[in-house]
C-alpha positions in Angstrom: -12.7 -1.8 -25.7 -15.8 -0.2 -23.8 -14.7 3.0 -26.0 -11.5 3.4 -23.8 -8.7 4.3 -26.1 -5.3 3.1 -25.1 -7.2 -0.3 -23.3 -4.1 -1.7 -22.4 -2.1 1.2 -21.5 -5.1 1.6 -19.1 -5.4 -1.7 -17.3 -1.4 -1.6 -17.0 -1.6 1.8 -15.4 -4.3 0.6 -13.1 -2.2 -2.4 -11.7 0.9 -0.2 -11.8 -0.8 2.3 -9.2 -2.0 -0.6 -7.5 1.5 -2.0 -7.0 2.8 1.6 -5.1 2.8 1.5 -1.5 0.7 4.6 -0.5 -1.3 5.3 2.3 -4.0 2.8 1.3 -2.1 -0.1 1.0 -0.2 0.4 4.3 -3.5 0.7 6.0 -4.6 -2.4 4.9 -1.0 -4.2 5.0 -1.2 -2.7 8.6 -4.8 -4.0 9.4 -4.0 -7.7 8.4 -0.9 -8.3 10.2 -1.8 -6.7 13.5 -5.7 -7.9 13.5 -6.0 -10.6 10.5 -8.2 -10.8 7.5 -11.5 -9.7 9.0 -9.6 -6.4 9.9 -7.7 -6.3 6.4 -10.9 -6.8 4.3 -12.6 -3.7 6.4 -9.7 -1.4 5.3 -10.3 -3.0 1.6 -13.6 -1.7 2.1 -12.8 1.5 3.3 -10.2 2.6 0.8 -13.0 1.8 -1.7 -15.3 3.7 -0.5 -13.3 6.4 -0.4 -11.6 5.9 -4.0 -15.1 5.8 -5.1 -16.5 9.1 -4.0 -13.9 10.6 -5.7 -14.4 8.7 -8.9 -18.0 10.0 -8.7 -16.8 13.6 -8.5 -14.2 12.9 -11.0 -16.5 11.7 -13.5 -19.5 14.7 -12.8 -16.8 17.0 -13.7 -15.6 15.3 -16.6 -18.7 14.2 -18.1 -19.1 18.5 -18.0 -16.3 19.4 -19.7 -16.2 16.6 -22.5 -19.4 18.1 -23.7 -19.0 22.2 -23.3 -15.2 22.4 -23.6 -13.5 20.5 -26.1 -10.4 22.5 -25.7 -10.6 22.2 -22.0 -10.1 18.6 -22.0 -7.6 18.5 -24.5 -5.8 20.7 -21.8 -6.5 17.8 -18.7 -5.2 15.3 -20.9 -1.7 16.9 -21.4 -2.0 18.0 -17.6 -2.6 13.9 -16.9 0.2 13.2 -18.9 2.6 15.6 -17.0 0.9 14.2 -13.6 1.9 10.6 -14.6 5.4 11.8 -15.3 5.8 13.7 -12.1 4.4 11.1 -10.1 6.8 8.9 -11.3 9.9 11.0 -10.5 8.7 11.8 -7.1 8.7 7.9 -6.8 12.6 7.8 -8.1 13.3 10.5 -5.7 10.8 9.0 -2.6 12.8 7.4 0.5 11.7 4.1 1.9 12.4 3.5 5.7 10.8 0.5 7.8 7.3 1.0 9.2 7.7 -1.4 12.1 4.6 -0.4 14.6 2.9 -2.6 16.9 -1.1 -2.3 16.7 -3.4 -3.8 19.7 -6.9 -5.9 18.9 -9.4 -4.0 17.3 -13.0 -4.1 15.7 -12.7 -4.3 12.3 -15.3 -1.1 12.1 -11.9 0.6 13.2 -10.1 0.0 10.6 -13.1 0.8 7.5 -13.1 4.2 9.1 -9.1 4.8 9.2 -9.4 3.4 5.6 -12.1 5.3 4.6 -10.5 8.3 6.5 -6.9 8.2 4.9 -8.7 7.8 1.5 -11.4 10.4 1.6 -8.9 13.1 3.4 -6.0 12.4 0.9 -6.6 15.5 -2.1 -4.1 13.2 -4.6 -6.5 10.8 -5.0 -9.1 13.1 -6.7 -6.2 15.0 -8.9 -5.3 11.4 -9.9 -8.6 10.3 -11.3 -9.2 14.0 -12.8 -5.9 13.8 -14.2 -5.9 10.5 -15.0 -8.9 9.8 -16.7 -9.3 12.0 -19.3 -5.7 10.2 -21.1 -8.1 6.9 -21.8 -10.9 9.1 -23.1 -12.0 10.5 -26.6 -13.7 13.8 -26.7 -16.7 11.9 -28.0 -16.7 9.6 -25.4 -20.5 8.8 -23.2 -20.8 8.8 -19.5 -21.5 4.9 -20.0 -16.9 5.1 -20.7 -17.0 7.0 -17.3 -18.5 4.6 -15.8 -17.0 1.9 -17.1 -13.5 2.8 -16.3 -14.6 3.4 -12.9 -15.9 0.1 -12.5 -12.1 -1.1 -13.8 -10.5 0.7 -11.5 -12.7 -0.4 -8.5 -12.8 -4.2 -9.9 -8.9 -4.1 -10.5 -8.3 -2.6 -6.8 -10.1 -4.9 -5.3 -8.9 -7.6 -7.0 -5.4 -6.7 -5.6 -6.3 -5.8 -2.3 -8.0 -8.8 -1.6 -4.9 -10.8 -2.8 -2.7 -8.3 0.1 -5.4 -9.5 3.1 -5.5 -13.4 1.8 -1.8 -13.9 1.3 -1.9 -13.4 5.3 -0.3 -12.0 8.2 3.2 -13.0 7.1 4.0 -11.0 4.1 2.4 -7.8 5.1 4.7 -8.4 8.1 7.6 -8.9 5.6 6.4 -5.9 3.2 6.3 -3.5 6.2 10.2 -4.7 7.2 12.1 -4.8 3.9 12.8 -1.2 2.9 15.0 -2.6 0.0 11.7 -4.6 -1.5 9.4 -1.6 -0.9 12.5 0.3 -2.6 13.0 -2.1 -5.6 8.8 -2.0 -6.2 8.5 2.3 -5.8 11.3 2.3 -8.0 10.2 0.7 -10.9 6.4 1.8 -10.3 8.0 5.3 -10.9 9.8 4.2 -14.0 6.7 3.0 -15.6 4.7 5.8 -14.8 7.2 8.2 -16.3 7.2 6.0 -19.7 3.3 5.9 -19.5 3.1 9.6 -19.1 5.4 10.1 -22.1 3.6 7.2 -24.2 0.3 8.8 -23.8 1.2 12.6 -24.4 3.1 11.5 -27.6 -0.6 10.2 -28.5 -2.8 13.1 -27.8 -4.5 14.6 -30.8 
């Protein structure tokens, strides 16, 4: 679908990321329960913005080598696929602790720039999409694919992050408390990126 290859593998991967508690979701988690929804949805807004430059970067650079080095790319798919796998045992091996922090009243301007901030500054996030990207992509694939699995990934995270900020103050509370839930979910996140990492690079031709 939309010449992604692997469609399903992709919007599963998408969600799966989604699901790991990184810098961006803590941001928001914390932005809700300290300052409510108007706070929460201006760190949705942030991480976006961030996640999205790099997209744009990731994409320039891809759209580049797809067309002048076949080989190349062939090369940042198997480095993707060994980037999902490590990812994933880094999130077997991670620790979990409680993140219990009190947060006074703030403008909700506040937190789009701490959002913005964390994302932009964080140099994963553009390995991710540079790594992660070309798995879901043919050689022959148009900038119009690019796009389009950008507009996925930005579609899905929002989707998700708006469901964080409306499910309220309580369970982002909760979320922030129970090292043994944020355990149980890192844990299996890193599972399933291992067997997607393996799953794709079995695939590439």
């Amino acid at each position: 679908m939309f010449d992604i290859q692997h469609y399903t593998s992709f919007v599963a991967a998408i969600l799966v990321f989604q699901l790991i508690l990184g810098a961006g979701t803590i941001a928001i988690l914390n932005a809700t329960a300290r300052n409510g929804h108007a706070a929460g949805f201006a760190a949705v807004a942030g991480t976006l913005a961030g996640d999205f430059v790099f997209m744009l970067a990731a994409v320039a650079g891809l759209a580049a080598v797809m067309a002048a080095h076949p080989q190349l790319f062939r090369a940042l798919q198997w480095a993707g696929a060994a980037y999902l796998v490590w990812m994933g045992i880094q999130l077997l091996r991670a620790r979990i602790e409680s993140t219990e922090r009190a947060e006074p009243h703030r403008h909700p301007w506040v937190y789009f720039r701490q959002a913005f901030a964390v994302s932009i500054t964080n140099p994963k996030v553009v390995l991710f999409f540079v790594s992660f990207f070309p798995l879901f992509l043919k050689p022959e694939a148009s900038t119009l694919t690019l796009m389009a699995m950008m507009l996925h990934v930005t579609a899905l995270s929002l989707l998700y992050q708006t469901m964080l900020v409306l499910l309220g103050n309580g369970l982002a509370v909760r979320m922030r408390g129970l090292p043994f839930a944020r355990r149980l979910a890192t844990r299996l996140a890193g599972v399933a990126l291992v067997g997607f990492g393996l799953k794709l690079a079995r695939d590439i031709r």
